[in-house]
Backbone as a printed PyTorch tensor [residue, N CA C, xyz], in Angstrom:
tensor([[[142.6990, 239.7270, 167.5040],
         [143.8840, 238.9860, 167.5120],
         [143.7110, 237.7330, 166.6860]],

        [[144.9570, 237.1340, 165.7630],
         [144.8140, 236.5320, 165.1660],
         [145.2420, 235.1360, 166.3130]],

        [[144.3900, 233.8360, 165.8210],
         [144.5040, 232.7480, 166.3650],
         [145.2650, 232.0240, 166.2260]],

        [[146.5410, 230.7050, 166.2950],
         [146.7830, 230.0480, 165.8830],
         [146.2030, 229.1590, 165.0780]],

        [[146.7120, 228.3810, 164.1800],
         [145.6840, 227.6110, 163.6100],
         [146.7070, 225.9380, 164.0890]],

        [[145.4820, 225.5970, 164.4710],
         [145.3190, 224.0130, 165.1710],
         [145.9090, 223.0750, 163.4640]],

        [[146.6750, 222.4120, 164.1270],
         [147.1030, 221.1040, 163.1390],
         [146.1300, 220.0040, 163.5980]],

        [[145.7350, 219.0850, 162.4200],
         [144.6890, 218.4090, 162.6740],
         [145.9170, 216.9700, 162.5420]],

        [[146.0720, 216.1430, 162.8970],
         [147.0570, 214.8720, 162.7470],
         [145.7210, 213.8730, 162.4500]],

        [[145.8550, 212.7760, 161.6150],
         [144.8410, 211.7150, 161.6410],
         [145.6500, 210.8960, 162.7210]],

        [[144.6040, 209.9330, 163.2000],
         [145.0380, 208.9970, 164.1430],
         [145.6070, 207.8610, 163.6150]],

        [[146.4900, 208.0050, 164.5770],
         [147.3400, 206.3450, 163.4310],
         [146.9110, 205.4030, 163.7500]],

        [[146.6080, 204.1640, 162.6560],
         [146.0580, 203.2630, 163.0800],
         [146.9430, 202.2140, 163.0660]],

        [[146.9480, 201.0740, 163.6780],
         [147.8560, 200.0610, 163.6850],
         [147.1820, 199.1350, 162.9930]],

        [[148.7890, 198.3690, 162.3230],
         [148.7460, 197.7080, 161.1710],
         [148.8690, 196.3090, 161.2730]],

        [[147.9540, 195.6320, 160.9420],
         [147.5870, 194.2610, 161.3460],
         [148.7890, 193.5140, 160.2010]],

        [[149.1670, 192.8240, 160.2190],
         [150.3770, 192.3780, 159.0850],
         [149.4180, 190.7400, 158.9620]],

        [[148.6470, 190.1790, 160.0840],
         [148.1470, 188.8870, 159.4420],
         [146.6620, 188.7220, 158.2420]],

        [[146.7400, 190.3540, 158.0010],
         [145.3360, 190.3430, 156.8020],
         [146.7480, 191.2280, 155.0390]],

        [[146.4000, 190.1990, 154.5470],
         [147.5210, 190.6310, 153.1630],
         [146.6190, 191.6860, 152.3680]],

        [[147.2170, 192.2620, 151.7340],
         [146.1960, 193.4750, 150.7650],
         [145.4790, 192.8200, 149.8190]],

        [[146.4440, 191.8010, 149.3290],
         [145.8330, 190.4130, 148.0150],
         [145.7950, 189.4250, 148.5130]],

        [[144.8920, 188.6310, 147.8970],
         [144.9130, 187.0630, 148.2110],
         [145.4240, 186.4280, 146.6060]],

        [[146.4150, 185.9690, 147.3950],
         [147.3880, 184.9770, 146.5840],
         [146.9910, 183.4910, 146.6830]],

        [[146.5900, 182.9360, 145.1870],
         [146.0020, 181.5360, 145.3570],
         [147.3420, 180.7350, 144.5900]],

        [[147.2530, 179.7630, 145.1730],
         [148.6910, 178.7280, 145.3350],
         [147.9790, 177.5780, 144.0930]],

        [[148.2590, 177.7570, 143.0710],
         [148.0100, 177.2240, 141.5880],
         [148.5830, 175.2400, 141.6730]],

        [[149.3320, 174.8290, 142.8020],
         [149.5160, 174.0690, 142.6940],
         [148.8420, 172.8490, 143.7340]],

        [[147.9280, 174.0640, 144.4390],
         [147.1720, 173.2900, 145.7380],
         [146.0630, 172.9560, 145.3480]],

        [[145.5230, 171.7120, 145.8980],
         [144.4510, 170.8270, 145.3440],
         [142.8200, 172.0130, 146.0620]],

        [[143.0460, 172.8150, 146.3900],
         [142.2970, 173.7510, 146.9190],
         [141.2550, 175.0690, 146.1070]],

        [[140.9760, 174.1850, 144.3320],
         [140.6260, 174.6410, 143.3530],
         [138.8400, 174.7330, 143.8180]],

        [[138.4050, 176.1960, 143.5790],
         [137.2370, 175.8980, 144.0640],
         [136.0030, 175.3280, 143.1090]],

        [[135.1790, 174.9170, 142.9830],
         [134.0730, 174.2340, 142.1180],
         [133.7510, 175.0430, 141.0610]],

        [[133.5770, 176.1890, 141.2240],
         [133.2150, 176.6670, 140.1550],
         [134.7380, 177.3250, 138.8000]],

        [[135.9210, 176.9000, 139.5730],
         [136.7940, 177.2080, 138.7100],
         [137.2380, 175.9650, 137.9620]],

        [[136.4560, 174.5200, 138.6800],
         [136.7340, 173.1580, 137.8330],
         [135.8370, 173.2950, 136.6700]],

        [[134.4040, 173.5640, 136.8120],
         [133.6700, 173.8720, 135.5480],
         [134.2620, 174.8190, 134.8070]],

        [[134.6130, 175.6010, 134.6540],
         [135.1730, 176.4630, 133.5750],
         [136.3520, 176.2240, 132.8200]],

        [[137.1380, 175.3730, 133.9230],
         [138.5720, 174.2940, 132.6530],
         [137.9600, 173.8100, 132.0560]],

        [[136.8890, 172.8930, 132.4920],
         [136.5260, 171.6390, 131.8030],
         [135.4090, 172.5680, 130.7910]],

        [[135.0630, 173.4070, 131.1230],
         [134.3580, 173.9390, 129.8450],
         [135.0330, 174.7030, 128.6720]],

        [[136.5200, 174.9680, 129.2970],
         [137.3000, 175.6660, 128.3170],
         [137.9320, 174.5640, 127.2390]],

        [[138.1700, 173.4970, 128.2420],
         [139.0580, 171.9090, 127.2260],
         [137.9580, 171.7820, 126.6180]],

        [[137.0700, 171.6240, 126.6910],
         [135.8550, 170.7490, 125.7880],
         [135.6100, 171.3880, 124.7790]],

        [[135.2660, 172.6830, 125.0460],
         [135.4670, 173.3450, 123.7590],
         [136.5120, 174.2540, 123.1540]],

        [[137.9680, 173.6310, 123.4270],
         [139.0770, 173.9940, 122.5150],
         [138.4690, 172.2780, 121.4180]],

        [[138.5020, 170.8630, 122.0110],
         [138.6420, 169.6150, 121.6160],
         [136.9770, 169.8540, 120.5510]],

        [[136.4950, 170.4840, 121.4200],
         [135.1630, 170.3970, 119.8600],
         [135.8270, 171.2620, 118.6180]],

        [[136.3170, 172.1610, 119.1780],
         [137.0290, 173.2180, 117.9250],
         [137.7150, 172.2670, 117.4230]],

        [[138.4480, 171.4140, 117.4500],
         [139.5330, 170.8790, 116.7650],
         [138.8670, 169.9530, 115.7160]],

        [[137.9020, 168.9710, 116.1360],
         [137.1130, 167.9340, 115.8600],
         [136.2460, 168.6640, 114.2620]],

        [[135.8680, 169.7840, 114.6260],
         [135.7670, 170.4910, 113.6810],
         [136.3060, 170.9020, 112.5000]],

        [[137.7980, 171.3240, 113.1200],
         [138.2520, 171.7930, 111.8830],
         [138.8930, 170.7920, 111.4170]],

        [[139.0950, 169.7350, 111.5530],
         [139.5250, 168.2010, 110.9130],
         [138.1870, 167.3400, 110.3430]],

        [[137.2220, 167.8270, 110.5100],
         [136.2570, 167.4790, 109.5580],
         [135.9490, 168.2440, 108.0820]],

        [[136.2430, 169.5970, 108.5680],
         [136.2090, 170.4900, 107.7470],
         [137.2100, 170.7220, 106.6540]],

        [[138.5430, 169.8450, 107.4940],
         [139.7930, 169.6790, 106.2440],
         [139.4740, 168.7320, 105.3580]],

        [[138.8070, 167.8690, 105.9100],
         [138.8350, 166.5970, 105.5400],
         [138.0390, 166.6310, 104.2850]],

        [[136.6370, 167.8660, 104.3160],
         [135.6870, 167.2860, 103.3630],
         [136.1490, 168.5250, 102.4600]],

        [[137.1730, 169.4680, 102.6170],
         [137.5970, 169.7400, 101.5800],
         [138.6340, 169.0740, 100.8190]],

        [[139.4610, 168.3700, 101.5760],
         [140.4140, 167.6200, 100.8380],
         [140.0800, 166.6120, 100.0530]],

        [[138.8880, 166.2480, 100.2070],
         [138.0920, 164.9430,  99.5040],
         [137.8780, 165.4700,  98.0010]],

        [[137.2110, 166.9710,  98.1020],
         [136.9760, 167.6630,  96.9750],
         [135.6770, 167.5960,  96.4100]],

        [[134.5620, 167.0770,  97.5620],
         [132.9440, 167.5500,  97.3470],
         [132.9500, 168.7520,  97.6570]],

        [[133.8170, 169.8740,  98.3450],
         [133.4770, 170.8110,  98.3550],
         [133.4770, 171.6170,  97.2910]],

        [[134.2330, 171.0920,  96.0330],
         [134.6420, 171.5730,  94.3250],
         [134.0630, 170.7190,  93.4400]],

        [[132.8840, 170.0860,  94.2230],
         [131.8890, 169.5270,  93.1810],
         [132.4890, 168.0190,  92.5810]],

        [[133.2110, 167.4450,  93.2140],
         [134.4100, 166.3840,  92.5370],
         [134.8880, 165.6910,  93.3570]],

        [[135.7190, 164.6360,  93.3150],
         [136.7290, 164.0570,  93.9240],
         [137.7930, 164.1720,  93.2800]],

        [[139.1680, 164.4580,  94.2020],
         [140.1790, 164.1150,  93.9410],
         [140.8210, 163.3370,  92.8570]],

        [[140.0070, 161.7350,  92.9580],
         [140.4000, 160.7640,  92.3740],
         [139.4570, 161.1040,  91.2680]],

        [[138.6860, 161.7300,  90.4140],
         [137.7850, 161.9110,  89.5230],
         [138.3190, 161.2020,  88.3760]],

        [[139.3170, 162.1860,  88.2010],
         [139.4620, 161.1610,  86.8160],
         [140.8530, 160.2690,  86.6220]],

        [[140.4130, 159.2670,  87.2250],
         [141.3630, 157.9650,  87.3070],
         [141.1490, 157.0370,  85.9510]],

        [[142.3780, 156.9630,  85.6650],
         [143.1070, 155.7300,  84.4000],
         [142.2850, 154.6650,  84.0970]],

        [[141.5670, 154.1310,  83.4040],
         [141.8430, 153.3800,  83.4840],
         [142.1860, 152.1040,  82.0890]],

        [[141.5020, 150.7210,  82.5870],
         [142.5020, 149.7520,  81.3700],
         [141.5480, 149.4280,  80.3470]],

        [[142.7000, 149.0100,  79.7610],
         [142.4060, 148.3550,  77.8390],
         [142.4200, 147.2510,  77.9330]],

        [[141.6490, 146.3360,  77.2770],
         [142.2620, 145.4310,  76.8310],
         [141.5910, 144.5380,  75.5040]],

        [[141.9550, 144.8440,  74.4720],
         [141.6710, 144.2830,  73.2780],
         [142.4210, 143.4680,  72.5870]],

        [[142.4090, 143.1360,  71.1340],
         [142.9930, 141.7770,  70.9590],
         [144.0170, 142.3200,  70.4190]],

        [[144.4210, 143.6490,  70.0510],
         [145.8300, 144.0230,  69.8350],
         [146.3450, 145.0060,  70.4160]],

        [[145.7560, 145.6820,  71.6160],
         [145.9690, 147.1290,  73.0200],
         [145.9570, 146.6900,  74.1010]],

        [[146.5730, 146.3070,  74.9940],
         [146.2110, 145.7180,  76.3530],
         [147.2000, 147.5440,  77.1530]],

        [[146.3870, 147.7490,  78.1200],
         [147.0920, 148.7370,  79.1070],
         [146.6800, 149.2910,  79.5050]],

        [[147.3680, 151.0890,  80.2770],
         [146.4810, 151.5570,  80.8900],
         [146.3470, 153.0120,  79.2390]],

        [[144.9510, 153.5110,  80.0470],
         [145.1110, 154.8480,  79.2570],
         [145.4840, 156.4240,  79.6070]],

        [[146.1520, 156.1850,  80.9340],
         [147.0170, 157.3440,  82.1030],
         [147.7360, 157.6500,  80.3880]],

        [[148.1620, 158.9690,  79.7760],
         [148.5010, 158.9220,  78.6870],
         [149.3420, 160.2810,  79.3570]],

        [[149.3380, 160.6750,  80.2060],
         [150.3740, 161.6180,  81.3560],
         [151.0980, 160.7940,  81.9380]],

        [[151.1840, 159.8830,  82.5670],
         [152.1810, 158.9930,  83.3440],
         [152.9260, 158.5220,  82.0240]],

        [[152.1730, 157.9540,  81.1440],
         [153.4490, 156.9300,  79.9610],
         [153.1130, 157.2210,  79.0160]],

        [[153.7090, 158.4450,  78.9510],
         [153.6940, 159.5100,  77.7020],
         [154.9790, 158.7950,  76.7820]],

        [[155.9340, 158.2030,  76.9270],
         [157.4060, 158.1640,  76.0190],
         [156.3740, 156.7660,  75.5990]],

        [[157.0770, 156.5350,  74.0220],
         [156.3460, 155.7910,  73.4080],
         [158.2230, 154.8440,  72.3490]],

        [[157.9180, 153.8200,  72.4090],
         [158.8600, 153.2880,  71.7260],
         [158.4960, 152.2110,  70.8800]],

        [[159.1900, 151.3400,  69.4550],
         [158.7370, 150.2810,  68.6230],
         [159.5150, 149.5450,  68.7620]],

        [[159.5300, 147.8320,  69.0600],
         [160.5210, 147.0390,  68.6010],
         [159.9140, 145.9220,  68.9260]],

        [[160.7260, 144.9870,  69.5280],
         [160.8190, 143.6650,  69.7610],
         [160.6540, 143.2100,  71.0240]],

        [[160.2040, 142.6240,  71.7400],
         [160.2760, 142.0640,  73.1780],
         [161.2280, 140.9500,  73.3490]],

        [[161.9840, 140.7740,  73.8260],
         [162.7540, 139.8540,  74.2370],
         [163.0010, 139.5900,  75.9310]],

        [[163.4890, 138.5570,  76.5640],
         [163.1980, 138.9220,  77.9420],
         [164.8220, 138.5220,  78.5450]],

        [[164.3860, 138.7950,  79.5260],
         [165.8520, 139.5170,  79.9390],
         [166.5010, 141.3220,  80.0550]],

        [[166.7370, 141.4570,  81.6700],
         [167.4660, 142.8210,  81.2190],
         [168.6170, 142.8720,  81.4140]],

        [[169.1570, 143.6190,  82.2000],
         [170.5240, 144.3190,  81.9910],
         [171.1340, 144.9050,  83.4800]],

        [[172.2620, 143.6280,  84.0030],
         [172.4380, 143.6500,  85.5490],
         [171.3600, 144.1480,  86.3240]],

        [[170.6150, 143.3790,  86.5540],
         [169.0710, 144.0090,  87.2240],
         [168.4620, 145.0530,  87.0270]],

        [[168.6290, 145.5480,  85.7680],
         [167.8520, 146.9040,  85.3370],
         [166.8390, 146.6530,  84.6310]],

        [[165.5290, 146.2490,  84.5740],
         [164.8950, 145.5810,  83.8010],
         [164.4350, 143.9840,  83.8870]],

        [[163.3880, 143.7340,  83.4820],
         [162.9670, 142.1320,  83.1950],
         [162.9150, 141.5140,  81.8140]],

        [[163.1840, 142.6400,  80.4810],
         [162.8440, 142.4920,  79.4830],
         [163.2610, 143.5360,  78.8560]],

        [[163.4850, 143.4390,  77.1950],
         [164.2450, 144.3430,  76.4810],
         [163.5940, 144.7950,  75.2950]],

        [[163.4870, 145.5310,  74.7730],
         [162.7140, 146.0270,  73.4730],
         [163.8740, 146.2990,  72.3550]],

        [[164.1260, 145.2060,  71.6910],
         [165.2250, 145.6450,  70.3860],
         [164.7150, 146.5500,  69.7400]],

        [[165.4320, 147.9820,  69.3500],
         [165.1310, 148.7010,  67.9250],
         [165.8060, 147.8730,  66.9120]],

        [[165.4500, 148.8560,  65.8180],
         [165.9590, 149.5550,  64.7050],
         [167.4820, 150.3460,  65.1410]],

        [[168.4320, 149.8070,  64.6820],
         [169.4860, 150.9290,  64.7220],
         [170.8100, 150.3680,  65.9540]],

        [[170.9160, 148.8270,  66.3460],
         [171.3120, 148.3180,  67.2170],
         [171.5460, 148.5170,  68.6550]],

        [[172.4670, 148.0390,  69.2330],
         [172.1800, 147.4630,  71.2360],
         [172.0290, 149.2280,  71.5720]],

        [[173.0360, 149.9870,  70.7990],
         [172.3260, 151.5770,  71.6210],
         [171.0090, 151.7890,  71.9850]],

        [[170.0510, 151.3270,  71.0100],
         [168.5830, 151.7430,  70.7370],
         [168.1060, 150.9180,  71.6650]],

        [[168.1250, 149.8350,  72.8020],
         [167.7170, 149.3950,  73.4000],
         [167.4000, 149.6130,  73.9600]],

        [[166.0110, 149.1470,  74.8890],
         [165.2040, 150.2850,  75.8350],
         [165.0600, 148.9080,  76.7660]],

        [[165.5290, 149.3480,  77.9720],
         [164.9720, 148.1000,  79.2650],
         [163.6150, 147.9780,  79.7160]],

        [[162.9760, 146.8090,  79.7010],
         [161.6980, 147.4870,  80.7240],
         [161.2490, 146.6270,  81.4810]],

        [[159.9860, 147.4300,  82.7710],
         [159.6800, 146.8680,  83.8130],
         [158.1110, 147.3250,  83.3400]],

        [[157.3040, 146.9290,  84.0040],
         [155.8610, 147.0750,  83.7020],
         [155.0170, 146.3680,  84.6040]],

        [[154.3130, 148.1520,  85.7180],
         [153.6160, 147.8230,  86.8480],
         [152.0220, 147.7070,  86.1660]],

        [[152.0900, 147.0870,  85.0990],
         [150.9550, 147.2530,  84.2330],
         [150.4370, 145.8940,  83.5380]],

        [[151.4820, 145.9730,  82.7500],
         [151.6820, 144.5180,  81.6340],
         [152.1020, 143.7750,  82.0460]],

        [[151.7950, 142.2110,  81.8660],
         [152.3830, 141.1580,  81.8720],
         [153.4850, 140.9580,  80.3280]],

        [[154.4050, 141.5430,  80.4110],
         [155.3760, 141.4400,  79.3950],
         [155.8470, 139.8530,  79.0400]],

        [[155.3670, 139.0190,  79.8550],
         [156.0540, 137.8130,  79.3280],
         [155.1710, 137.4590,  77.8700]],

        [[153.6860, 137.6110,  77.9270],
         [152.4600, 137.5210,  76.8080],
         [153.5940, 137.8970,  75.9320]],

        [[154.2220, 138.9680,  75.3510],
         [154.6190, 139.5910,  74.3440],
         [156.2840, 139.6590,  73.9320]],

        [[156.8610, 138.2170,  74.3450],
         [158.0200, 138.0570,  73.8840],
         [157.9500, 137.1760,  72.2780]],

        [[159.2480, 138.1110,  72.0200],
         [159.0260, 137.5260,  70.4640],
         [158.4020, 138.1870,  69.7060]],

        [[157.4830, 138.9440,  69.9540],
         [156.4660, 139.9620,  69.2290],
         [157.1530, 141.5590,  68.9990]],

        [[155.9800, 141.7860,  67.7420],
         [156.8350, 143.0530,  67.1110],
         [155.4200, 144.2110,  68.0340]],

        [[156.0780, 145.2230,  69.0660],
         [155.3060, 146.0480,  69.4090],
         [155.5420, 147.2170,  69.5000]],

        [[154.5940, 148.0720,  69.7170],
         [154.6620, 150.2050,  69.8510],
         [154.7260, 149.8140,  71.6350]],

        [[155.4070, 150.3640,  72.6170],
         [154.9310, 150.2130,  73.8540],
         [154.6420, 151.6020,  74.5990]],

        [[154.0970, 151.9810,  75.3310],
         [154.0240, 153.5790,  75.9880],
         [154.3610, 153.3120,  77.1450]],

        [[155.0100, 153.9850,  77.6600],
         [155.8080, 154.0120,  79.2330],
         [155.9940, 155.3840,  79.6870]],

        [[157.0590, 155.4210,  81.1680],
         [157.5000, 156.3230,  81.7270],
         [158.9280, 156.1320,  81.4610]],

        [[159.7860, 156.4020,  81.3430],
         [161.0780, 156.5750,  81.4680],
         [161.7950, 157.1350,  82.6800]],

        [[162.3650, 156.2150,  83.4490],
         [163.4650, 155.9170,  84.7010],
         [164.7760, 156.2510,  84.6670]],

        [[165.2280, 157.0710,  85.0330],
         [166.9700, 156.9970,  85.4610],
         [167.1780, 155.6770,  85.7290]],

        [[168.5090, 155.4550,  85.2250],
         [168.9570, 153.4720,  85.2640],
         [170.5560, 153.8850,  85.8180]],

        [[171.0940, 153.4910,  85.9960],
         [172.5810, 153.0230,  86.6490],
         [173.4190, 152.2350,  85.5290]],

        [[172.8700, 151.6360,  84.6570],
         [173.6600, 150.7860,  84.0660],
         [173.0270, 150.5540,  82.4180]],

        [[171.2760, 150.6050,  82.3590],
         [171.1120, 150.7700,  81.2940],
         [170.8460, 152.1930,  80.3620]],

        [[170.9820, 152.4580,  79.1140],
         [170.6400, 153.1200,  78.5200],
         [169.6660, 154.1380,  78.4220]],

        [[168.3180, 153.2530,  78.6470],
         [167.2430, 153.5050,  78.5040],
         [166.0150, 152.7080,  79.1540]],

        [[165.5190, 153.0550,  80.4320],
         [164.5210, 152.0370,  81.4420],
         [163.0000, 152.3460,  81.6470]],

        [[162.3460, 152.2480,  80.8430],
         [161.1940, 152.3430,  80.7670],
         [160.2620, 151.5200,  81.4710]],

        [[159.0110, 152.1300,  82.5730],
         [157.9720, 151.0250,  82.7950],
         [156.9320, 151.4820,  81.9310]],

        [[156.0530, 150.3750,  81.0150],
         [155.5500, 150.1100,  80.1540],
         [153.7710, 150.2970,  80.8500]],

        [[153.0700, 150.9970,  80.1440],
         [151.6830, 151.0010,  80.8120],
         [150.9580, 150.5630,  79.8350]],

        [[151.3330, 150.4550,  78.5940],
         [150.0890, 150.3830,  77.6400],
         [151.0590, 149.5690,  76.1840]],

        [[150.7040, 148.5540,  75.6780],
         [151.5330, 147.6400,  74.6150],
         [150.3390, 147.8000,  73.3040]],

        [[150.7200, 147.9030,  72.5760],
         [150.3410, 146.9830,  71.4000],
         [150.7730, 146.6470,  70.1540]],

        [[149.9290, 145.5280,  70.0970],
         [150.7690, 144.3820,  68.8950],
         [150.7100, 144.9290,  67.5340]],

        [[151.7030, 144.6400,  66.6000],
         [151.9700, 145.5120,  65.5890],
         [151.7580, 144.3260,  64.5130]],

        [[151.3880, 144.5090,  63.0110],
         [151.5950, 143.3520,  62.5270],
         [152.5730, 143.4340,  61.4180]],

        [[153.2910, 142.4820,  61.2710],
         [154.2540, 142.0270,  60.7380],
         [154.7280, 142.1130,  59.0060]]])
């Protein structure tokens, strides 16, 4: 004869509800344990060394020893002889003009005026973060400058490099 066959049931166990499956840590409670303070402070310290780094590292390339040079390598510089006074930047005050110095400009456009050849059109205003233009009023000169957008004059040149022409 065949037997029944027995159902086996597990025993139920009762369910404690005051043990949680996870432990949930409360990020805002001063209840941080010691060994998770060393590891911020070892993580900040060395994000702040990383940084310290790479701002040294900008730095000494931007200087331009890392290309064998500086930046500033080849800087301008001045003249001054008994008929050239200026700079020799020959990229900055490339426009080159001849005339007369006279002083005075033109409703504040200028401190001083360079008469041409060819009347008041040909007039060139100028300022000069270079020259002492007052030396050279009255005098016949070549001057080299930059040339300025003006509002009112013609033509506004700052002057880097003068010299005296003879007569």
């Amino acid at each position: 004869m065949v037997q029944p066959m027995k159902q086996v049931v597990p025993p139920v166990q009762s369910v404690n509800s005051s043990v949680p499956d996870k432990v949930v840590r409360n990020i805002d409670s001063d209840s941080i344990e010691e060994g998770d303070k060393t590891m911020t402070k070892r993580y900040v310290i060395g994000v702040y060394v990383i940084l310290v780094l790479l701002g040294i590292g900008t730095g000494y390339l931007l200087s331009g020893k890392a290309r064998g040079g500086s930046v500033f390598q080849n800087k301008p510089t001045t003249i001054k002889t008994d008929t050239v006074v200026g700079s020799t930047d020959t990229k900055t005050f490339k426009d080159s003009a001849e005339g007369t110095i006279e002083k005075g400009g033109m409703d504040g456009e200028g401190s001083h005026r360079l008469v041409r050849e060819g009347g008041e059109s040909q007039t060139a205003f100028l300022i000069s973060s270079v020259v002492d233009l007052d030396e050279y009023v009255g005098k016949k000169v070549k001057v080299w400058g930059q040339t300025f957008a003006a509002e009112k004059a013609s033509w506004l040149m700052d002057v880097g490099k003068i010299e005296l022409l003879t007569e």
